[in-house]
N, C-alpha and C positions, 0 to 999 in steps of 0.2 A: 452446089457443093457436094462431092462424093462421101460417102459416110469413111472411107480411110484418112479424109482430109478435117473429121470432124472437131478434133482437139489441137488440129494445127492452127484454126485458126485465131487471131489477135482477138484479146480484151476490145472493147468498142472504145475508144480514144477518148469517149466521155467518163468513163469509171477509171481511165489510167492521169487524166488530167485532175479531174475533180481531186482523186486521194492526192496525187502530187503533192497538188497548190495548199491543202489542207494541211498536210506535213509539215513542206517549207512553209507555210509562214505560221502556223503553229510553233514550230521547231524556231522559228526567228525570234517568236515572242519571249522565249524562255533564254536564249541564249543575247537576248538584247541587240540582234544585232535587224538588219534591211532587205530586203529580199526583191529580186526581179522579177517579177511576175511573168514576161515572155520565155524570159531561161528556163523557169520552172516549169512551164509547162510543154518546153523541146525538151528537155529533159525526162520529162514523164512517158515519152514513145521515141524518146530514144533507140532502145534495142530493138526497138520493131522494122529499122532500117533490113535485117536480114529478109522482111517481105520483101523490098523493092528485088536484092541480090537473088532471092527465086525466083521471082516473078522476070527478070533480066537471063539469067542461068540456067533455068529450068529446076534448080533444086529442091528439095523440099529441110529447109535446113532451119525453121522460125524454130522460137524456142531453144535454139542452138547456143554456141559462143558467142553471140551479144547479150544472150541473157544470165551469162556467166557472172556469178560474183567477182570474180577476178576484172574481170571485160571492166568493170565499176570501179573498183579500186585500182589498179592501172591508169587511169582516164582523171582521176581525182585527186593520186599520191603527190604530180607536183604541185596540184592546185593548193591542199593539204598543207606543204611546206609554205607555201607564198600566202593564204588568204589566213589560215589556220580554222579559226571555229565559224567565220564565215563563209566556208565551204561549207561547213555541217549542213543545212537546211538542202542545196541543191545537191549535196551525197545522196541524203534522204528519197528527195525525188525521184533519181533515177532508182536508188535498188527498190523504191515502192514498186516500178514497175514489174518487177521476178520476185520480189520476197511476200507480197501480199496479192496484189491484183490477179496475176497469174498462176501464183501457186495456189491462192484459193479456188480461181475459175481454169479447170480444163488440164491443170498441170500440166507436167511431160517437162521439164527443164534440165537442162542441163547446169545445172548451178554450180558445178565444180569443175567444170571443163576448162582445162586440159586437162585433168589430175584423175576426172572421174567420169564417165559417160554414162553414169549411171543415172536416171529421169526421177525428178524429184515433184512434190505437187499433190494436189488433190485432184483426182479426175472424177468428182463423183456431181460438179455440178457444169454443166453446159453452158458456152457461151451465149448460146439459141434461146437457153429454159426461160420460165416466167419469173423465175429464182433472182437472177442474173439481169433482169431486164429490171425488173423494180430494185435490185441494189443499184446496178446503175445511176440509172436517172435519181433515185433517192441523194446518191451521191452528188450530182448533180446541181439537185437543188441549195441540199449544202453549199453548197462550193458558190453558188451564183449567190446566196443570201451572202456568205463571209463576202464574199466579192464587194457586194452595196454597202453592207455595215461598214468597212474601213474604209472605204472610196478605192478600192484597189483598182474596182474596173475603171476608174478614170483615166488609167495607163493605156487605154485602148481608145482614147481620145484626142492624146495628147501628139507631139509629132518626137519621137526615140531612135536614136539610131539602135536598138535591140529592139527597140518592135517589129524589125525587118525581118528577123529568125522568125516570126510567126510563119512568114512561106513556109516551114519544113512544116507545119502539121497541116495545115493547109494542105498543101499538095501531093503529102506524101501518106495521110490516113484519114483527114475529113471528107476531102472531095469523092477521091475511091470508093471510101466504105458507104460513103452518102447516095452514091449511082449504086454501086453493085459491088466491087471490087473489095476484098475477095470473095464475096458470095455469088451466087448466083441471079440475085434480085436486087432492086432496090431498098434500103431502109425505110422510103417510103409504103413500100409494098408489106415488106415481110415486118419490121417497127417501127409505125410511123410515131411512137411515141419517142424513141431515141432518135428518129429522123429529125423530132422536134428541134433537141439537145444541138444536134450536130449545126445546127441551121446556125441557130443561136450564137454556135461558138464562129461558125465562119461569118458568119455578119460580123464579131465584135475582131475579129482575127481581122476580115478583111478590109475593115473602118478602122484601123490601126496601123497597116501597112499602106495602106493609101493616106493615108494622112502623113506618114514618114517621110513616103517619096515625093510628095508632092511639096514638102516644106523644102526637103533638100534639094530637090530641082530648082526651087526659085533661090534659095542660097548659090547654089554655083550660076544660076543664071546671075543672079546680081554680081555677086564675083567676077565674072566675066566681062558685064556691063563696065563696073570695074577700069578690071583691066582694059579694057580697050578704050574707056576715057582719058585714062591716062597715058595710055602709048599715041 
């Protein structure tokens, strides 16, 4: 990774999921309402979609208008009118992503765009640092303890058709960040202690999703079965 590319790059998907999940269902507790634990946490690397659009592009545009306030409440206002305060918890989510995560690590945001291009944030602690790497995973463990205590990770057991949105972080910042992508090393290499984290979530991510398709595979298979008994 070149040192101009230093503060461009993402939160590690473990510090942007852990606060998420900790919010929303924090935020669920107090407003009495239920929370989906897979949404919560697409939501939480949401705006990190503009990596793929560079990485596709060639631009260098992260931190950009998806991590706009506006990008958030756009995305949330019909939800807003139809759910009302059971929106609140996964609003949360997503602006945890730009309002805490990355505005504490690395800044450079664009948080008012269109209206303002002016970069908002702290840039005075490193994605890289030792700083960053123990809030992390500290986060982490949180998040994995509140996990056990409610039984929440038993949603990563069960067969949901929303445990299939687990593929976006899967595919699109666990595996990546877990090889190399966008750094120049592996996790393994450069933090094997967040390489740990990242293991952990694609194990329960990918015991989750396979457990979906495989229930509904044999659902349309018997439907089918089905049908063709009685035609």
């Amino acid at each position: 990774m070149s040192e101009s590319q230093g503060w461009k790059i993402p939160l590690f998907a473990v510090g942007h999921m852990a606060v998420a999940y900790l919010l929303g269902k924090g935020s669920s507790k107090i407003l009495n309402t239920t929370v989906n634990v897979p949404l919560l946490i697409v939501l939480s690397i949401l705006p990190d979609i503009d990596i793929i659009y560079d990485f596709l592009m060639g631009t260098e545009i992260h931190r950009g208008p998806t991590h706009s306030i506006l990008f958030a409440v756009l995305l949330f206002l019909p939800l807003f009118i139809i759910y009302r305060k059971k929106a609140i918890p996964y609003f949360l989510a997503l602006l945890s992503h730009s309002l805490i995560c990355d505005f504490l690590i690395g800044g450079h945001l664009l948080l008012l765009w269109p209206f303002s291009t002016v970069e908002y944030g702290l840039p005075y602690i490193d994605i890289l640092s030792p700083v960053n790497i123990v809030l992390e995973f500290t986060l982490f463990l949180i998040a994995m303890a509140v996990l056990v205590k409610t039984d929440d990770w038993r949603v990563f057991l069960s067969h949901n058709k929303t445990n299939l949105i687990l593929i976006i972080p899967v595919v699109t910042v666990l595996l990546p960040s877990t090889v190399g992508y966008p750094f120049d090393e592996s996790l393994f290499i450069t933090q094997p202690v967040l390489a740990i984290a990242h293991i952990i979530y694609l194990c329960l991510f990918t015991v989750a999703i396979l457990k979906s398709l495989l229930y509904y595979y044999r659902q349309l298979s018997k439907s089918y079965s089905q049908s063709l008994t009685k035609s």
